[in-house]
N, CA, C and O atoms as a GROMACS GRO file, in nm:
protein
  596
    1UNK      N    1   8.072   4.732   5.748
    1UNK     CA    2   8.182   4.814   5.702
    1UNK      C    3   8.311   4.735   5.720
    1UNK      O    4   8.309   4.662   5.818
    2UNK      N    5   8.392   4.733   5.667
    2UNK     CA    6   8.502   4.682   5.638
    2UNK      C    7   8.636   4.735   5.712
    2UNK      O    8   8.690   4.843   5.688
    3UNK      N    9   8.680   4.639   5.807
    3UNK     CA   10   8.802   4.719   5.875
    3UNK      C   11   8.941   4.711   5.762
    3UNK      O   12   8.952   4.662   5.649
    4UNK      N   13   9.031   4.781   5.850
    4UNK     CA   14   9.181   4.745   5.795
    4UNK      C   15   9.222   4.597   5.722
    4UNK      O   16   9.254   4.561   5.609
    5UNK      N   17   9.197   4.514   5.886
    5UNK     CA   18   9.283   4.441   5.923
    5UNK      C   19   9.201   4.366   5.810
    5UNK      O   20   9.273   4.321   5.721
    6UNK      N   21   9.056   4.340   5.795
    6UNK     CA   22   9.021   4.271   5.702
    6UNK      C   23   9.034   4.274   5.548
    6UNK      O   24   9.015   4.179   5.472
    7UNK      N   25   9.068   4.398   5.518
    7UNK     CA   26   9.122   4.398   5.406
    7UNK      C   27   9.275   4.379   5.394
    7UNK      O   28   9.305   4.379   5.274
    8UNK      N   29   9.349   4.368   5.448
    8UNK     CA   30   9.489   4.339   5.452
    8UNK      C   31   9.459   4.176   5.476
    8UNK      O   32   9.536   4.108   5.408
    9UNK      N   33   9.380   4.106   5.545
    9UNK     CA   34   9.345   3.931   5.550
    9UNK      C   35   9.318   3.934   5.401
    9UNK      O   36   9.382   3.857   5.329
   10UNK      N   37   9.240   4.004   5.356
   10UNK     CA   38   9.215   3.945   5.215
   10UNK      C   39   9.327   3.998   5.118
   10UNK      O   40   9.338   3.922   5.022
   11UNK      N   41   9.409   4.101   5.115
   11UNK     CA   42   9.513   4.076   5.043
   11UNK      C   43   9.611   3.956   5.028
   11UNK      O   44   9.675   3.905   4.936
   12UNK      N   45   9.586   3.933   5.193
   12UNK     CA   46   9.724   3.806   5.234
   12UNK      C   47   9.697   3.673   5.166
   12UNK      O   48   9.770   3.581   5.129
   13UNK      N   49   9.518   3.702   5.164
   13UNK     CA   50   9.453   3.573   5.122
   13UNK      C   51   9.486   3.554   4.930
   13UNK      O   52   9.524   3.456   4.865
   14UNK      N   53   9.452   3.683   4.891
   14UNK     CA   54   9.531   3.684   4.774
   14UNK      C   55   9.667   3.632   4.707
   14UNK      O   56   9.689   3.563   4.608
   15UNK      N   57   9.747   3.692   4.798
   15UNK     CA   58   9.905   3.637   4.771
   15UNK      C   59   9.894   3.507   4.792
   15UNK      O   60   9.921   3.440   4.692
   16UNK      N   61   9.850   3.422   4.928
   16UNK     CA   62   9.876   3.288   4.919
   16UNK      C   63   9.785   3.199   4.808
   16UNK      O   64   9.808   3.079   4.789
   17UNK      N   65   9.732   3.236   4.772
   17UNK     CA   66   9.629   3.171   4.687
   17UNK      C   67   9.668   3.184   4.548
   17UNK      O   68   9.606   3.138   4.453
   18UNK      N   69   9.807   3.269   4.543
   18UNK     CA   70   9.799   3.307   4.360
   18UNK      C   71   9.904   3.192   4.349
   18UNK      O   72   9.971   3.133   4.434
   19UNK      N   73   9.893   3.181   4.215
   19UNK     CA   74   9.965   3.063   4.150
   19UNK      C   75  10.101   3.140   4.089
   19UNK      O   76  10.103   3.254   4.041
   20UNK      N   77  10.220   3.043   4.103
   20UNK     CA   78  10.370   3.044   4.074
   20UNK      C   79  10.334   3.127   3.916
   20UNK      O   80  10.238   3.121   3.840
   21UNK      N   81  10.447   3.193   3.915
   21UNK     CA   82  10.478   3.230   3.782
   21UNK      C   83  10.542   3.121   3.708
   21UNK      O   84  10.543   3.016   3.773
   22UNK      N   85  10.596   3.113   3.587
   22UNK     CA   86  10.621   3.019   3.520
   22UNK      C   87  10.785   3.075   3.549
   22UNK      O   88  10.816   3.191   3.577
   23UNK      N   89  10.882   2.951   3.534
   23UNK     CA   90  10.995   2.945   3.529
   23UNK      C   91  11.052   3.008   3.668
   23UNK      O   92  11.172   3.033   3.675
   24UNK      N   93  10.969   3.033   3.775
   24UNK     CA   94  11.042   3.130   3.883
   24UNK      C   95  11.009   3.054   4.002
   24UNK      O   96  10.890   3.024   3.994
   25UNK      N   97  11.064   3.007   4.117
   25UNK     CA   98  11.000   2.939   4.207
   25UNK      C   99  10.978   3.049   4.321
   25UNK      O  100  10.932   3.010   4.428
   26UNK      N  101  11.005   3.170   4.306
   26UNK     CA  102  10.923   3.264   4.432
   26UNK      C  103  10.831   3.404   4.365
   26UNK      O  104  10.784   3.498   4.430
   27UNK      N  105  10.825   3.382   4.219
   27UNK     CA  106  10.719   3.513   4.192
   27UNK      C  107  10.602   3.409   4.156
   27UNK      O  108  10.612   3.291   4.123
   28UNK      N  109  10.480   3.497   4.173
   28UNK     CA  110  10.336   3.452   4.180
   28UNK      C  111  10.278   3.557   4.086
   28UNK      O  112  10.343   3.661   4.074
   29UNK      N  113  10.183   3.545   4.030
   29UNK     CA  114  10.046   3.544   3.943
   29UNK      C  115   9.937   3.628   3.970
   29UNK      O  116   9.823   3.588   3.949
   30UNK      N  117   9.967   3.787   4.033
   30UNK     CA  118   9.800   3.826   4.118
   30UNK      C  119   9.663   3.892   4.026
   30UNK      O  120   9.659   4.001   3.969
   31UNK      N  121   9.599   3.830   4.031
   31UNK     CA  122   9.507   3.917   3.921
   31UNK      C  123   9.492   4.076   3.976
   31UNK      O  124   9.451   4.113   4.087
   32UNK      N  125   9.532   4.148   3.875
   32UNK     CA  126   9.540   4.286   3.912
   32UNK      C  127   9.423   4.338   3.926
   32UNK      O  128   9.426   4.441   3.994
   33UNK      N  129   9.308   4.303   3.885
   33UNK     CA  130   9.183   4.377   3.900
   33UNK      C  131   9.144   4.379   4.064
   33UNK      O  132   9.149   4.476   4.141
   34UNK      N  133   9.096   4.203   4.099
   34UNK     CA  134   9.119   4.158   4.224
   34UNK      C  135   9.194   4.291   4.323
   34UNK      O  136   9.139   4.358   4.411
   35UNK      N  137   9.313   4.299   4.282
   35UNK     CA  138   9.421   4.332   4.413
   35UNK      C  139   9.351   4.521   4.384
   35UNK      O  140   9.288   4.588   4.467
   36UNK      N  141   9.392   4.561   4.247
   36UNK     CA  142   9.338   4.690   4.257
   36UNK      C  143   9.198   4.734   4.356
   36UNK      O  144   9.183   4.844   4.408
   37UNK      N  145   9.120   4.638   4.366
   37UNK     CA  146   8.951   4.638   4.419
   37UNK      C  147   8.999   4.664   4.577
   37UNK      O  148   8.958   4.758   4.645
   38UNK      N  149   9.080   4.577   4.614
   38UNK     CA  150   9.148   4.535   4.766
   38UNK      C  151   9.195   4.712   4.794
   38UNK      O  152   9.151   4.810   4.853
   39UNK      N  153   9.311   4.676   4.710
   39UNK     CA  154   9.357   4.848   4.774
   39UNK      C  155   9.266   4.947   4.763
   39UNK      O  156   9.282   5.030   4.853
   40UNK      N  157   9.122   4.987   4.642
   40UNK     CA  158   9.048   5.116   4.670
   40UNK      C  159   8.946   5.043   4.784
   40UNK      O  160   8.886   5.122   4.857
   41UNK      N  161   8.928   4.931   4.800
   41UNK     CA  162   8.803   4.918   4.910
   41UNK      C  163   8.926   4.981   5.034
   41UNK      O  164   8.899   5.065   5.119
   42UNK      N  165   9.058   4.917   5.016
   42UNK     CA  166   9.115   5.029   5.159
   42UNK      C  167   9.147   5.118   5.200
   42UNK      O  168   9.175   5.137   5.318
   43UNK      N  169   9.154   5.222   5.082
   43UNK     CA  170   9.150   5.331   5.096
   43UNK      C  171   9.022   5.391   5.110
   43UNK      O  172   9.035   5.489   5.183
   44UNK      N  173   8.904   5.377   5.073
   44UNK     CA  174   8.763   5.365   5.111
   44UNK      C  175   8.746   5.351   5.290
   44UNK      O  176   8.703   5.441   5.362
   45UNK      N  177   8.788   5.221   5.334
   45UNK     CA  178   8.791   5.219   5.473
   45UNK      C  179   8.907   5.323   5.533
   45UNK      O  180   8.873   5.374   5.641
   46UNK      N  181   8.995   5.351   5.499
   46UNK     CA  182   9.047   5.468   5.558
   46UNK      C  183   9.065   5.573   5.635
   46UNK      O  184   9.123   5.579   5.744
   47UNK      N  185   9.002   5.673   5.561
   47UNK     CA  186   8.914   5.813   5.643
   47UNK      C  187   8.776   5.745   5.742
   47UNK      O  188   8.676   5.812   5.769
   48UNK      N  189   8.791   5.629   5.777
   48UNK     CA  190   8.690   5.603   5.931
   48UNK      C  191   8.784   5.618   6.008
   48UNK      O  192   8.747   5.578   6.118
   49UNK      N  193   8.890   5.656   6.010
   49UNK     CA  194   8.987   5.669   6.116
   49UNK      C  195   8.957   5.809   6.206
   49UNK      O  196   8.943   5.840   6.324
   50UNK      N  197   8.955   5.870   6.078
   50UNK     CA  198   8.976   6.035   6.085
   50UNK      C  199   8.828   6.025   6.134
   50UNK      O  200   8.815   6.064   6.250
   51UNK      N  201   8.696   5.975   6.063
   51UNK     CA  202   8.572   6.015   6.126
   51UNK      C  203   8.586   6.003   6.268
   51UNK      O  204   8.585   6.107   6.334
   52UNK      N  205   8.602   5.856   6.346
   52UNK     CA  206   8.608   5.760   6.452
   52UNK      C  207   8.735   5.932   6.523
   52UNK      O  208   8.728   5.950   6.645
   53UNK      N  209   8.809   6.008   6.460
   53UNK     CA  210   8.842   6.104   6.547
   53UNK      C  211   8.750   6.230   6.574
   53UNK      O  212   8.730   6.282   6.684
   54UNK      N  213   8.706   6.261   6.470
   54UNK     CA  214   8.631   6.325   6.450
   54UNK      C  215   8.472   6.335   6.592
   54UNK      O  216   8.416   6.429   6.649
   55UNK      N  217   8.462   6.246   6.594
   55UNK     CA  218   8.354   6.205   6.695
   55UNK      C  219   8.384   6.181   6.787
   55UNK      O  220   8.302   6.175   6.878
   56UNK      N  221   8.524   6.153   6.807
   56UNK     CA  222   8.528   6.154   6.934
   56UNK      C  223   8.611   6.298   7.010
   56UNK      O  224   8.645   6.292   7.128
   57UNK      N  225   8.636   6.417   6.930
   57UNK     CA  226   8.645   6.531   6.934
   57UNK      C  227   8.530   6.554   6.968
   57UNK      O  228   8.530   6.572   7.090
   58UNK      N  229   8.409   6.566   6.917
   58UNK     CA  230   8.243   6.627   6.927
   58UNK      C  231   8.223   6.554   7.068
   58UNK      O  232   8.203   6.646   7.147
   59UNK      N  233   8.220   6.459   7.123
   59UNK     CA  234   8.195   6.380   7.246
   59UNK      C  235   8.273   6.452   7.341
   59UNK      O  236   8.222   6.469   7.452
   60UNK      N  237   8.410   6.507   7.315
   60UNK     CA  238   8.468   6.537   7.418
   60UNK      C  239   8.434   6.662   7.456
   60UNK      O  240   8.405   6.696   7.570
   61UNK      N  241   8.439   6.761   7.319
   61UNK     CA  242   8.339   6.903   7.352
   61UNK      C  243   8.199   6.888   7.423
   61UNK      O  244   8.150   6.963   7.508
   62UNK      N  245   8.142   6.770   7.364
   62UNK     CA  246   8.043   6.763   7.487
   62UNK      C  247   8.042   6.727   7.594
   62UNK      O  248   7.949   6.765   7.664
   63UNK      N  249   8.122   6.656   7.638
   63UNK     CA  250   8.178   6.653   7.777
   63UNK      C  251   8.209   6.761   7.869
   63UNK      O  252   8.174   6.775   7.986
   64UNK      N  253   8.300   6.855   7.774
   64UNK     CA  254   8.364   6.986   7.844
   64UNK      C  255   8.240   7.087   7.844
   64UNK      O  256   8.251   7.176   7.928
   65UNK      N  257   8.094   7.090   7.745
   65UNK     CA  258   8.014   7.185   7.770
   65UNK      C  259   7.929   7.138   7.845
   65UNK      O  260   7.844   7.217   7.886
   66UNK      N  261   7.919   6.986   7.893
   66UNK     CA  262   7.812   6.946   7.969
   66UNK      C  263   7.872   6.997   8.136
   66UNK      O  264   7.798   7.054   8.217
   67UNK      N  265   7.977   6.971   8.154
   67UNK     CA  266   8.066   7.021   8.283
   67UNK      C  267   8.101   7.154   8.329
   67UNK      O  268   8.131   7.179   8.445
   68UNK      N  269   8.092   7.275   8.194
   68UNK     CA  270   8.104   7.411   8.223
   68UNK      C  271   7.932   7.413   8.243
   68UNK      O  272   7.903   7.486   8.338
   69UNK      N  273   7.812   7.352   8.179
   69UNK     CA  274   7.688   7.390   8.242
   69UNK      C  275   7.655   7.347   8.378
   69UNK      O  276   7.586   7.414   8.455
   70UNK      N  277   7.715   7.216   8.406
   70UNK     CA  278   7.696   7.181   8.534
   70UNK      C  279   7.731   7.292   8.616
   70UNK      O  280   7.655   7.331   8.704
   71UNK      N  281   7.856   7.354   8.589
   71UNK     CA  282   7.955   7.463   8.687
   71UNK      C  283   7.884   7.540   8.670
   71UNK      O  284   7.887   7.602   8.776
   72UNK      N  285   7.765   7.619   8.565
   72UNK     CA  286   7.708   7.728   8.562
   72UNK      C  287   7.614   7.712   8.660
   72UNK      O  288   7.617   7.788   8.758
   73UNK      N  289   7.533   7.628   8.651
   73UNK     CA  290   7.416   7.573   8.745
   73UNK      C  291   7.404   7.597   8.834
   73UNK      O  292   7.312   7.663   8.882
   74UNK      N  293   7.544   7.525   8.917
   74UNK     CA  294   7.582   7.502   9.058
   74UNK      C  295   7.594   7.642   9.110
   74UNK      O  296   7.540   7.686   9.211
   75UNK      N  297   7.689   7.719   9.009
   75UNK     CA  298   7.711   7.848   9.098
   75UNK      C  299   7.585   7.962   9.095
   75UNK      O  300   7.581   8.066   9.161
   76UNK      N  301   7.490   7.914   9.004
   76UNK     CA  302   7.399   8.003   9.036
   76UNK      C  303   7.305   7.969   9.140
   76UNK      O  304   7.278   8.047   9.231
   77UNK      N  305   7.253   7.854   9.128
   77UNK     CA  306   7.224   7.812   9.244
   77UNK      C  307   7.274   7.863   9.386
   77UNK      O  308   7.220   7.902   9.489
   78UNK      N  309   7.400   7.846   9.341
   78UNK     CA  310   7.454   7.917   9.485
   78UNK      C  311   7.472   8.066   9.503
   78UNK      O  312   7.499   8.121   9.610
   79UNK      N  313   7.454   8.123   9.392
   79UNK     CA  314   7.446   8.250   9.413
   79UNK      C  315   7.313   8.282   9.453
   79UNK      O  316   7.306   8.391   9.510
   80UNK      N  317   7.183   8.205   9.438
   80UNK     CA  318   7.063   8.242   9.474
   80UNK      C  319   7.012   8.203   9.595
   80UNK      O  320   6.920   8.256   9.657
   81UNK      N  321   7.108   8.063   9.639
   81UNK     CA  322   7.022   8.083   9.813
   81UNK      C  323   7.154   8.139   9.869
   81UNK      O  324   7.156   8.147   9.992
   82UNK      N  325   7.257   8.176   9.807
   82UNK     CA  326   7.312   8.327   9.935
   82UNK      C  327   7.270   8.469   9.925
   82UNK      O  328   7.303   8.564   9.996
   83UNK      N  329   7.180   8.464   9.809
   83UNK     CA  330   7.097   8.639   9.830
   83UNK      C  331   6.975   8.570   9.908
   83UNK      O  332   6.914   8.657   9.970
   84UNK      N  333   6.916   8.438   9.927
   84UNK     CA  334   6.794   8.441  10.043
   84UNK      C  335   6.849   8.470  10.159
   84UNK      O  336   6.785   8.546  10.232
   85UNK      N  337   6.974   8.420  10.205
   85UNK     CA  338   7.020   8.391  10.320
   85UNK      C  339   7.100   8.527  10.354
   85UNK      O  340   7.164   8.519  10.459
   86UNK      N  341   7.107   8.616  10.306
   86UNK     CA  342   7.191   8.748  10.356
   86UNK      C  343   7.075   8.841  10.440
   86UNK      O  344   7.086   8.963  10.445
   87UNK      N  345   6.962   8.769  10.505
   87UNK     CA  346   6.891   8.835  10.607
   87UNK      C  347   6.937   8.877  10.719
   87UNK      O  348   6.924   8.988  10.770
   88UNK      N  349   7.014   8.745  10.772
   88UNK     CA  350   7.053   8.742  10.931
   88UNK      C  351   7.217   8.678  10.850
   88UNK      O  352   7.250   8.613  10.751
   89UNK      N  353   7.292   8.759  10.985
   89UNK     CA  354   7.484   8.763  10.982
   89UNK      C  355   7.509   8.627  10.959
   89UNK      O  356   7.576   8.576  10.869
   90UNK      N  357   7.433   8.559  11.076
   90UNK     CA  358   7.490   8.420  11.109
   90UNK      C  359   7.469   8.350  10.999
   90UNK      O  360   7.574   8.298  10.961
   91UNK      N  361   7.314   8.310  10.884
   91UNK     CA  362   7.263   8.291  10.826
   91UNK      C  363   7.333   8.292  10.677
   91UNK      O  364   7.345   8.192  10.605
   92UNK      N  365   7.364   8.391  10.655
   92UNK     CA  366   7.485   8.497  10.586
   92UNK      C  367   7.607   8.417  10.554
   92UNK      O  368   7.646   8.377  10.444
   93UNK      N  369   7.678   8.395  10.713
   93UNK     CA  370   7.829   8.371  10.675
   93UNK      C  371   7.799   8.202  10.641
   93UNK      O  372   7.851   8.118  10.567
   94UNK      N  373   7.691   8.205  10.731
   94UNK     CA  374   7.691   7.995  10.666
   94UNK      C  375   7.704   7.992  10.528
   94UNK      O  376   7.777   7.927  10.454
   95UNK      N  377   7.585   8.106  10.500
   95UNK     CA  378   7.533   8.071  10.352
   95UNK      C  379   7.664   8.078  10.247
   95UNK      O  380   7.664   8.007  10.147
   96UNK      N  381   7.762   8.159  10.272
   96UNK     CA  382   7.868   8.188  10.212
   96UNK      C  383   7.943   8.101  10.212
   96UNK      O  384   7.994   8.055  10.110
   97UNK      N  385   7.959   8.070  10.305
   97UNK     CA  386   8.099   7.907  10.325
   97UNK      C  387   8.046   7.837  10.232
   97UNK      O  388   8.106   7.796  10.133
   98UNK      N  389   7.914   7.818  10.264
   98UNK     CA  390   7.867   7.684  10.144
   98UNK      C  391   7.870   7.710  10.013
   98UNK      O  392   7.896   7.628   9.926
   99UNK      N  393   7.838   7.844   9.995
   99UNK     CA  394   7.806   7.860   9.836
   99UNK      C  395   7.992   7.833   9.776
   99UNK      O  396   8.032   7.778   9.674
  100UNK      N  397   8.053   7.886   9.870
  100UNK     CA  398   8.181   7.867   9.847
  100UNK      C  399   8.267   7.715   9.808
  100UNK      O  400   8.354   7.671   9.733
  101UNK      N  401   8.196   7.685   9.892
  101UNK     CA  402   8.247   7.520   9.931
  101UNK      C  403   8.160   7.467   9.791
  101UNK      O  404   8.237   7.404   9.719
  102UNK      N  405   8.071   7.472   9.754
  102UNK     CA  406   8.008   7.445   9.618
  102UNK      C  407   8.089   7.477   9.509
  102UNK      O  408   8.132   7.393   9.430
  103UNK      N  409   8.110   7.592   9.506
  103UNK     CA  410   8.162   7.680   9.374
  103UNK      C  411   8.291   7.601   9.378
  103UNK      O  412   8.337   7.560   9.272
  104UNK      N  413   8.362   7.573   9.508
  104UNK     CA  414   8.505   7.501   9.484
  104UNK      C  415   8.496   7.356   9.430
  104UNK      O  416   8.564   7.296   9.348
  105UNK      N  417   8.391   7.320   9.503
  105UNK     CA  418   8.343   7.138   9.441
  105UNK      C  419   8.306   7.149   9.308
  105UNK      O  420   8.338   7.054   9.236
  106UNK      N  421   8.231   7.270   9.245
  106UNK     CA  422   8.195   7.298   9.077
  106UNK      C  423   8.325   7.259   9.024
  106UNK      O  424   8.364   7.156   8.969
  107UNK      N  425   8.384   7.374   9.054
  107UNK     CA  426   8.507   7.377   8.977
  107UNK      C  427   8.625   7.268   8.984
  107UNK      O  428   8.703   7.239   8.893
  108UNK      N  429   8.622   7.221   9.098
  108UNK     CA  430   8.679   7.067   9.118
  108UNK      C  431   8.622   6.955   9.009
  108UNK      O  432   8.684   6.883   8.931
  109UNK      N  433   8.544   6.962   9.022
  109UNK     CA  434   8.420   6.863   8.933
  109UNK      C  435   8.454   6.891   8.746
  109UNK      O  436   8.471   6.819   8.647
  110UNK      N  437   8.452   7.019   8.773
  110UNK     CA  438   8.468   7.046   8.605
  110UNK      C  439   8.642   7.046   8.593
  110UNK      O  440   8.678   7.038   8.475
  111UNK      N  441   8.703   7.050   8.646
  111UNK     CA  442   8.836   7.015   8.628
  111UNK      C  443   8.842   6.873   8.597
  111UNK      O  444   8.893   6.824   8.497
  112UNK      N  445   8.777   6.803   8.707
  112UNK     CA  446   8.814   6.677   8.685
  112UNK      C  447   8.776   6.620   8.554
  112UNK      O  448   8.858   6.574   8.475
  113UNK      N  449   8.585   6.626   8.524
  113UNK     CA  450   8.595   6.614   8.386
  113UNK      C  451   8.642   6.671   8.272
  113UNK      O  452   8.657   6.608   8.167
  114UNK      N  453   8.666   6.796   8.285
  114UNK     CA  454   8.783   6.791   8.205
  114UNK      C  455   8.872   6.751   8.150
  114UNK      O  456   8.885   6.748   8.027
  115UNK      N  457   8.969   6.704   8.253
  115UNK     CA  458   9.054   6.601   8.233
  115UNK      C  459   9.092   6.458   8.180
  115UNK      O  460   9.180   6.394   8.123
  116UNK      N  461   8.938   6.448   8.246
  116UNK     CA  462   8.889   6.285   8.258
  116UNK      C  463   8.872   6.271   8.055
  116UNK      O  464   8.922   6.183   7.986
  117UNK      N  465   8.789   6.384   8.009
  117UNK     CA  466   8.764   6.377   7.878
  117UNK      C  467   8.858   6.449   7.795
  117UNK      O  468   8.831   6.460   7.675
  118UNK      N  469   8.992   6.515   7.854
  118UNK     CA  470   9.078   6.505   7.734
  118UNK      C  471   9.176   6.367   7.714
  118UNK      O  472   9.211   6.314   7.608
  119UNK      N  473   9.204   6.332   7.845
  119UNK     CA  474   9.264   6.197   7.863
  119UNK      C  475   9.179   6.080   7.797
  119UNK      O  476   9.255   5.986   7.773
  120UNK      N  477   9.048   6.052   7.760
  120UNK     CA  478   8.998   5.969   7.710
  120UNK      C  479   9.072   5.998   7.545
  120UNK      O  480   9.143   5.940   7.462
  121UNK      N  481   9.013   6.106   7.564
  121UNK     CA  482   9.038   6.151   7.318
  121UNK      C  483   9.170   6.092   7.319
  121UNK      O  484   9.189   5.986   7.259
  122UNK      N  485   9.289   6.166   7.401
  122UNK     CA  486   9.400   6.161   7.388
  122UNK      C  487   9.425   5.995   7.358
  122UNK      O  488   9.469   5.949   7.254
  123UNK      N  489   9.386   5.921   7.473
  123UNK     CA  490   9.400   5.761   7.477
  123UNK      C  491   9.359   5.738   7.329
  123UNK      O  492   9.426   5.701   7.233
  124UNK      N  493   9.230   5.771   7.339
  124UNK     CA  494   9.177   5.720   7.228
  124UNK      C  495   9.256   5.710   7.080
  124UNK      O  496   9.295   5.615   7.012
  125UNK      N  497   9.260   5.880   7.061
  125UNK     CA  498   9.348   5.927   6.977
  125UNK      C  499   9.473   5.847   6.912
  125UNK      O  500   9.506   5.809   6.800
  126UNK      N  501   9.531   5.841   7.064
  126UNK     CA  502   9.666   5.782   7.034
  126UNK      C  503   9.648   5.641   7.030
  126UNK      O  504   9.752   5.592   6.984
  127UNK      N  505   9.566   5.555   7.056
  127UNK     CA  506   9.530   5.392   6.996
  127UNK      C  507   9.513   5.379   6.823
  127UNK      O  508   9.546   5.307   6.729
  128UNK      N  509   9.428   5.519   6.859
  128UNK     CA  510   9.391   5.493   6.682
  128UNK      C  511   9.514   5.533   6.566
  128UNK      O  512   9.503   5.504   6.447
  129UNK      N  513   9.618   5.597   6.617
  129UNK     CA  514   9.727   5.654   6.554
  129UNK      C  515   9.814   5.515   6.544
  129UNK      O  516   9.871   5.464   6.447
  130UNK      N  517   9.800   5.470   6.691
  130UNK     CA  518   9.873   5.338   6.672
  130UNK      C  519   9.858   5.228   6.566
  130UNK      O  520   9.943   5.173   6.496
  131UNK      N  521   9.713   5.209   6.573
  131UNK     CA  522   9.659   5.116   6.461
  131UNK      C  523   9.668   5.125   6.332
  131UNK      O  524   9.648   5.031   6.254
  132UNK      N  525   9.713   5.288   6.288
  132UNK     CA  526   9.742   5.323   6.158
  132UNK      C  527   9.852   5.312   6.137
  132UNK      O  528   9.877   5.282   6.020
  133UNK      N  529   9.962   5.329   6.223
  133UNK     CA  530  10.094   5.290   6.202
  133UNK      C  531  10.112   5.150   6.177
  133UNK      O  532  10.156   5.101   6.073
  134UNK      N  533  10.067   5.077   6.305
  134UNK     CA  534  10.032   4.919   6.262
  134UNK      C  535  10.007   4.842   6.109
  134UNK      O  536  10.064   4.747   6.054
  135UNK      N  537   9.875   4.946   6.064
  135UNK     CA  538   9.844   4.922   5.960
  135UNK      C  539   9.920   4.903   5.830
  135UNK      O  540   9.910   4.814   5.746
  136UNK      N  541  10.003   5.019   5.835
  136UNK     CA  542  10.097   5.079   5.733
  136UNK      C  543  10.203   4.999   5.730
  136UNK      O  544  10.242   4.958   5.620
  137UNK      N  545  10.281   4.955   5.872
  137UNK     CA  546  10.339   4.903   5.881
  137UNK      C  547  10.345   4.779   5.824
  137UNK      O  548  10.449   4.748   5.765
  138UNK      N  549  10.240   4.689   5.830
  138UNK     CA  550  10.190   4.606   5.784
  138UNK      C  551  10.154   4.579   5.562
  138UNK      O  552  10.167   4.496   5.472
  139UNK      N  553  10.117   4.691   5.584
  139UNK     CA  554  10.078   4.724   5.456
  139UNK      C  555  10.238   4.736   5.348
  139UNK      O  556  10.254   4.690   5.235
  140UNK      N  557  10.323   4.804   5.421
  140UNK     CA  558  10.484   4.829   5.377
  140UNK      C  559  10.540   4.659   5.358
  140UNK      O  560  10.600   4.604   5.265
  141UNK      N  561  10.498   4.617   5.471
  141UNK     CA  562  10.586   4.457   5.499
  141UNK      C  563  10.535   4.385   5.398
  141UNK      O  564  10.615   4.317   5.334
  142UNK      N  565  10.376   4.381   5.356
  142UNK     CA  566  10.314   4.332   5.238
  142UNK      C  567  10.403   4.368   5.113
  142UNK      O  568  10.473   4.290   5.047
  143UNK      N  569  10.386   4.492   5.095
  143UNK     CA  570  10.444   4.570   4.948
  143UNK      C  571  10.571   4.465   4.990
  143UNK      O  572  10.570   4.350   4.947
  144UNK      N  573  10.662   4.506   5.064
  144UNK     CA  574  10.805   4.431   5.016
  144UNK      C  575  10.788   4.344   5.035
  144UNK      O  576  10.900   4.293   5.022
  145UNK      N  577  10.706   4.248   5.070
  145UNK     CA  578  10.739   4.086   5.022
  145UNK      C  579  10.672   4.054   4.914
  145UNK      O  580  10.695   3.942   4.869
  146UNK      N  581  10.575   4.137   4.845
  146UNK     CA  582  10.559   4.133   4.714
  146UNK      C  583  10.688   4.157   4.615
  146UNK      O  584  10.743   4.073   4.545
  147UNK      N  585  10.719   4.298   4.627
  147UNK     CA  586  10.843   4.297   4.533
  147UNK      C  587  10.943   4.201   4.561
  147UNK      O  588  11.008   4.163   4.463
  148UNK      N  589  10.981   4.136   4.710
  148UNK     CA  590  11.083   4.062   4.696
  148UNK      C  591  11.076   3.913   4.659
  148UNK      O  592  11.179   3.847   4.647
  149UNK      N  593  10.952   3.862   4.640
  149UNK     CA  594  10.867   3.748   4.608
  149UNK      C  595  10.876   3.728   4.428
  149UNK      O  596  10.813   3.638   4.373
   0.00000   0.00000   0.00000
């Protein structure tokens, strides 16, 4: 599959490679078919941006449902050896601290991944936003040194 950057190399490769116009010493010659092919193969590569977000939205929901099942787990678990343990007082209040002390580590745990996996998308997210700006940016600086060429 074809990135950005490689289709913007082969535009560049285009421009340097085209031959002078006649009578002009800074306009050039581009075969339009050529360059037309360049720009739909990059708009073609394009929307992998949006997929490449796309998936990594679905990854992060699975992150956040793999961590609310973990939290389900845990607390049932702990809800089931503190109904064994409500025989005897002593037995009882242990069993409670712990199930407690669990349920707080669950929820610690699923906070953290939580976090951990919106801060990834977000990173992510925002690299890939970067690279499109990059891109564009790039792509703009092309266009005007074409027209000013």
């Amino acid at each position: 599959m074809e990135t950005i950057d490689m289709l913007i190399n082969e535009i560049e490769s285009e421009v340097l490679k085209a031959k002078k116009a006649a009578f002009s010493s800074s306009d050039i010659v581009i075969n339009k078919a050529v360059l037309l092919d360049l720009i739909s193969r990059f708009r073609a590569s394009y929307p992998l941006v949006l997929r490449e977000a796309t998936q990594i939205k679905k990854e992060r929901d699975d992150i956040i449902e793999k961590a609310e099942k973990y939290a389900n787990e845990t607390m049932d678990k702990a809800e089931e050896q503190a109904k064994r343990l409500m025989t005897e007082t002593e037995v009882y209040t242990r069993a409670k601290a712990e199930a407690e002390a669990m349920q707080r580590e669950a929820e610690e745990n699923y906070h953290k991944m939580d976090y951990e996996a919106r801060s990834l998308a977000f990173n992510i997210l925002d690299s890939a936003e970067k690279a499109m700006k990059d891109s564009l940016g790039i792509i703009n600086d092309r266009k005007r040194k074409l027209v000013e060429e």
